[in-house]
C-alpha positions as CSV (number, residue, x, y, z in Angstrom):
1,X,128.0,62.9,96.6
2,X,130.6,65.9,97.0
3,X,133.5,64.9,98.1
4,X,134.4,66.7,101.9
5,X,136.8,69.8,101.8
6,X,140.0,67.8,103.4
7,X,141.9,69.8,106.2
8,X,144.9,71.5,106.0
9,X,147.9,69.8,107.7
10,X,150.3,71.2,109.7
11,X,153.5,73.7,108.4
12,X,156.3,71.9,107.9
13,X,158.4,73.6,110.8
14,X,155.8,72.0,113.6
15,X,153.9,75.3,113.8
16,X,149.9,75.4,112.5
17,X,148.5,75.5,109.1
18,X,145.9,78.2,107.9
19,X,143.0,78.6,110.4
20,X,140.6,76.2,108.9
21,X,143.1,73.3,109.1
22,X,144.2,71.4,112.2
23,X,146.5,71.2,114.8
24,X,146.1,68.1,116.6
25,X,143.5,65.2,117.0
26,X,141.2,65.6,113.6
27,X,139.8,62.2,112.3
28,X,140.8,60.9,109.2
29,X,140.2,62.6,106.0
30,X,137.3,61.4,103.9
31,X,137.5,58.6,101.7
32,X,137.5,58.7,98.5
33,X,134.5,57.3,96.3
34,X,136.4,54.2,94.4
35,X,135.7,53.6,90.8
36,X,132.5,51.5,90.2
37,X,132.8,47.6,89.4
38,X,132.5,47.3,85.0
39,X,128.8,45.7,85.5
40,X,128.0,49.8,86.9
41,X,130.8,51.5,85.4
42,X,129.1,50.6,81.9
43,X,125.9,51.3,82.7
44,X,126.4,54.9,83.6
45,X,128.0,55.3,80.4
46,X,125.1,54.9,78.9
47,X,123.3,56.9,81.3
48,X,125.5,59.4,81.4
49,X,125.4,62.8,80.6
50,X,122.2,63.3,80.3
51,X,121.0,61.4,83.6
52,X,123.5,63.2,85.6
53,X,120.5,65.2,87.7
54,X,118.7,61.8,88.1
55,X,121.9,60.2,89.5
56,X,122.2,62.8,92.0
57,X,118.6,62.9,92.9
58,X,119.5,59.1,93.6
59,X,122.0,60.1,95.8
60,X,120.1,62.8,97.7
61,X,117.5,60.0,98.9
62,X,120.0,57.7,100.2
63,X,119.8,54.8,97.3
64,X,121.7,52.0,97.4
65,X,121.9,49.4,94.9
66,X,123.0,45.7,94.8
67,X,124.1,43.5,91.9
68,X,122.6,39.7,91.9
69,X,123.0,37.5,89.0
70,X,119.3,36.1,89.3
71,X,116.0,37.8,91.2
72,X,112.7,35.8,90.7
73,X,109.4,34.9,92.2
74,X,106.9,31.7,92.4
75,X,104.0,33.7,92.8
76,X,100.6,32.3,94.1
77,X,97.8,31.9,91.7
78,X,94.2,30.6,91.9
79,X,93.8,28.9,88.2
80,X,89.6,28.5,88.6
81,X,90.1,25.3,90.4
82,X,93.3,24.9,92.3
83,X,96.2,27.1,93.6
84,X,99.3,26.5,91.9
85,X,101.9,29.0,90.8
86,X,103.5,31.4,88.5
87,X,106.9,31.9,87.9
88,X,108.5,35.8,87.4
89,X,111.5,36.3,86.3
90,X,112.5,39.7,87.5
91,X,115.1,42.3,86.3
92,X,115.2,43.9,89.3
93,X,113.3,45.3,92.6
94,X,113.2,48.2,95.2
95,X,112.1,48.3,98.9
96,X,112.3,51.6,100.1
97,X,115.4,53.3,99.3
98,X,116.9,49.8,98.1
99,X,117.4,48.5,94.5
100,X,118.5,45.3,93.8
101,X,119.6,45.2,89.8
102,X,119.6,41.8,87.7
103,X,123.3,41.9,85.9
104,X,124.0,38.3,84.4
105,X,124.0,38.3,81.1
106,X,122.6,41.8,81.1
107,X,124.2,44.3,78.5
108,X,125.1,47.8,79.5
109,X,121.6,49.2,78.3
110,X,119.5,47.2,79.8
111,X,121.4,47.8,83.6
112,X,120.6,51.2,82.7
113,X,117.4,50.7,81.9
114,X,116.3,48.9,84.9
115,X,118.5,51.8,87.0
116,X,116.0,53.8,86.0
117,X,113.2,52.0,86.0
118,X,114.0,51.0,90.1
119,X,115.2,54.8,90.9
120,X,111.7,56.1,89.7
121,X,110.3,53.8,92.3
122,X,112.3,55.2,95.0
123,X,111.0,58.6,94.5
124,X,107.1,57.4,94.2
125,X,105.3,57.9,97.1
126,X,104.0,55.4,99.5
127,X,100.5,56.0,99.1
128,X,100.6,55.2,95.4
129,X,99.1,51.4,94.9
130,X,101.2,49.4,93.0
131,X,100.1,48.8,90.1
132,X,100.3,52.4,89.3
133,X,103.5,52.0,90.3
134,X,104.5,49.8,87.5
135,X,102.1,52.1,85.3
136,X,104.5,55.0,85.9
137,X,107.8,53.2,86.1
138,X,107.2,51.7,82.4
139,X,105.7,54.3,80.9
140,X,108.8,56.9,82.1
141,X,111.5,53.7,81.4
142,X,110.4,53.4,77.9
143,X,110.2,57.3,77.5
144,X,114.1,57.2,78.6
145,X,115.0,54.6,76.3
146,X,113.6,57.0,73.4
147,X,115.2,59.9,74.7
148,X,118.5,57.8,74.6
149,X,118.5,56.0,71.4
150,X,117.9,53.0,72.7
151,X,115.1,50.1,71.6
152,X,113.4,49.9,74.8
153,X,110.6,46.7,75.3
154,X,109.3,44.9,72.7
155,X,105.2,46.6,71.9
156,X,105.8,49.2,74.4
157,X,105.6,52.4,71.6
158,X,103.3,53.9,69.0
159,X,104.1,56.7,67.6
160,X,102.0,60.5,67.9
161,X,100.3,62.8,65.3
162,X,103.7,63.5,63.8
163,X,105.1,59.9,64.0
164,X,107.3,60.6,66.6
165,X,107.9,57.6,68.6
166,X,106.1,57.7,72.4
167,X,105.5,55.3,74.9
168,X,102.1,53.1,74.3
169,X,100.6,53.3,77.8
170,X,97.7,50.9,76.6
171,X,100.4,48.4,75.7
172,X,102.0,49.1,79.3
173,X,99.1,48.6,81.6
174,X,98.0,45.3,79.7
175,X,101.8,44.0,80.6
176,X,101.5,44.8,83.7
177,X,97.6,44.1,84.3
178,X,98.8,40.3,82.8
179,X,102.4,39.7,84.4
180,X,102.4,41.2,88.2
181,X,100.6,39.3,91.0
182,X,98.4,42.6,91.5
183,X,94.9,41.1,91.9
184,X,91.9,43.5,93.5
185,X,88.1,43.6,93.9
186,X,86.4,46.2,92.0
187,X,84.1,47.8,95.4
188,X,80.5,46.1,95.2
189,X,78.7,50.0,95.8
190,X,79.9,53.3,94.2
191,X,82.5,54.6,96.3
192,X,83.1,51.5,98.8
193,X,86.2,50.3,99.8
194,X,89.0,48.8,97.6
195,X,90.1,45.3,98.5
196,X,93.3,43.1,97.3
197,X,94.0,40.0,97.6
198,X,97.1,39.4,99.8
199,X,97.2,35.8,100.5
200,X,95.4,32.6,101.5
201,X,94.2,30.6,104.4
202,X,95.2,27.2,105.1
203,X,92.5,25.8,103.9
204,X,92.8,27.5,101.0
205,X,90.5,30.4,100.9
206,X,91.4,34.3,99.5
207,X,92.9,36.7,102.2
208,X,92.0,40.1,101.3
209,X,93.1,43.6,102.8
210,X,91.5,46.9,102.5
211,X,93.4,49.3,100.0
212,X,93.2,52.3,102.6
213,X,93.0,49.9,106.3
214,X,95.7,47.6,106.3
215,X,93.8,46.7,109.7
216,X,90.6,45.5,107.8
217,X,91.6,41.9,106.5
218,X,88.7,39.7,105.3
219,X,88.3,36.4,103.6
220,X,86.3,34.8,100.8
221,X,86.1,31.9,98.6
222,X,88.9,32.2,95.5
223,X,88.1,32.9,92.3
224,X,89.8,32.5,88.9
225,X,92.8,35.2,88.8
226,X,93.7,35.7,92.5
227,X,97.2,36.2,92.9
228,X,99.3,37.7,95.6
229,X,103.8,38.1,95.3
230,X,105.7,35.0,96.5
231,X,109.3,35.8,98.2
232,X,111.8,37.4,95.6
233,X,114.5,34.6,95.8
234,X,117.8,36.3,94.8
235,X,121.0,34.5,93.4
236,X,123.7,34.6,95.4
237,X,122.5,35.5,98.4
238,X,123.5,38.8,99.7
239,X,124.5,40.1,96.3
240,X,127.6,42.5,95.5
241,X,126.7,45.8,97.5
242,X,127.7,48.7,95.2
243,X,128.5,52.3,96.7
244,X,125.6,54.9,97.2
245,X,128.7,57.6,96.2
246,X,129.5,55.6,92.9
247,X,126.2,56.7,91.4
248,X,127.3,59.6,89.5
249,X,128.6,60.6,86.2
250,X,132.2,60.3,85.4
């Protein structure tokens, strides 16, 4: 974020600066930006230069970012003959313009990495569903980490005609077909609606929702596979806030 043009004070004999600056009553100056905490400063070392326009695309929308130590979910999940749950540990997550960032224990590369992957989700749009979310947001992560140098996720490359290395998109949809709770019912004629699943009754039938009517809710009997997020549970609570203006290159 560029830093506002501070006034000019006063002359020193009482009498007014230039015309631009001021003579009495301005507000105080802009702050400036203070240097990231090491967990961020790190990370955009590694991002940095070549992520400078991303950065300041990141800006530009209004990101913020939070630091937690811990972010994961006990997802529901219909097994073929009970609910029970699934555990997810996550890196990191977005809502809106918000990304929370998994730190502890988390080298400089992979902060930067799931930077990335988050900000790509805060410039999708809204329609997209979200399992092409994930689509996109892995298969771009894993082209950055090959762009930087880095090793990116385990069986998420192949290489092309000239063995040059490229994201494998078939490995990336069958990790995220088989890890997110992103369950939906293929339409029973050509061309009907879309449902997903999106929770469950009390008595412990499948609450589904209609991809392009949030208004049309329906429910059935479960089946094997249904699945629907639980609450992200973050650790601590509240997080460490970092500054929208310290995402920038040095």
């Amino acid at each position: 974020m560029t830093e506002a043009k501070k006034p000019t004070p006063p002359s020193s004999g009482g009498g007014a600066g230039p015309a631009t600056g001021c003579i009495a009553g301005c507000g105080p100056a802009t702050p400036r930006c203070p240097p990231p905490d090491p967990w961020l400063r790190d990370a955009l070392k590694v991002m940095c230069p070549k992520d400078k326009a991303f950065l300041d695309g990141l800006r530009a929308r209004g990101v913020t970012i939070t630091a937690f130590d811990r972010i994961y979910y006990e997802d529901p999940f219909f097994d073929g003959t009970r609910w029970t749950t699934k555990h997810f540990e996550g890196g990191g997550s977005t809502s809106g313009t918000d990304m929370n960032i998994v730190i502890k224990s988390s080298p400089p590369e992979a902060v930067a990495a799931t930077i990335y992957h988050e900000g790509i989700h805060t410039g999708q749009p809204a329609s997209m569903p979200w399992r092409e979310k994930e689509y996109d947001a892995y298969t771009k992560g894993e082209q950055w980490a090959i762009d930087h140098g880095l090793p990116g996720r385990p069986g998420f490359r192949t290489v092309d005609a000239k063995g040059n290395p490229i994201p494998d998109t078939k490995a990336i949809r069958q990790f995220v077909d088989k890890e997110y709770p992103i369950a939906v019912d293929k339409p029973k004629t050509p061309g009907g609606p879309v449902y997903k699943v999106v929770g469950k009754t009390p008595t412990g039938d499948t609450l589904i929702q209609n991809v392009n009517d949030p208004k049309d809710i329906k429910t059935r009997r479960p089946t094997k596979g249904d699945t629907f997020p639980g609450p992200q549970i973050e650790e601590p609570p509240g997080g460490r806030p970092a500054q929208p203006c310290q995402l920038q290159c040095p």
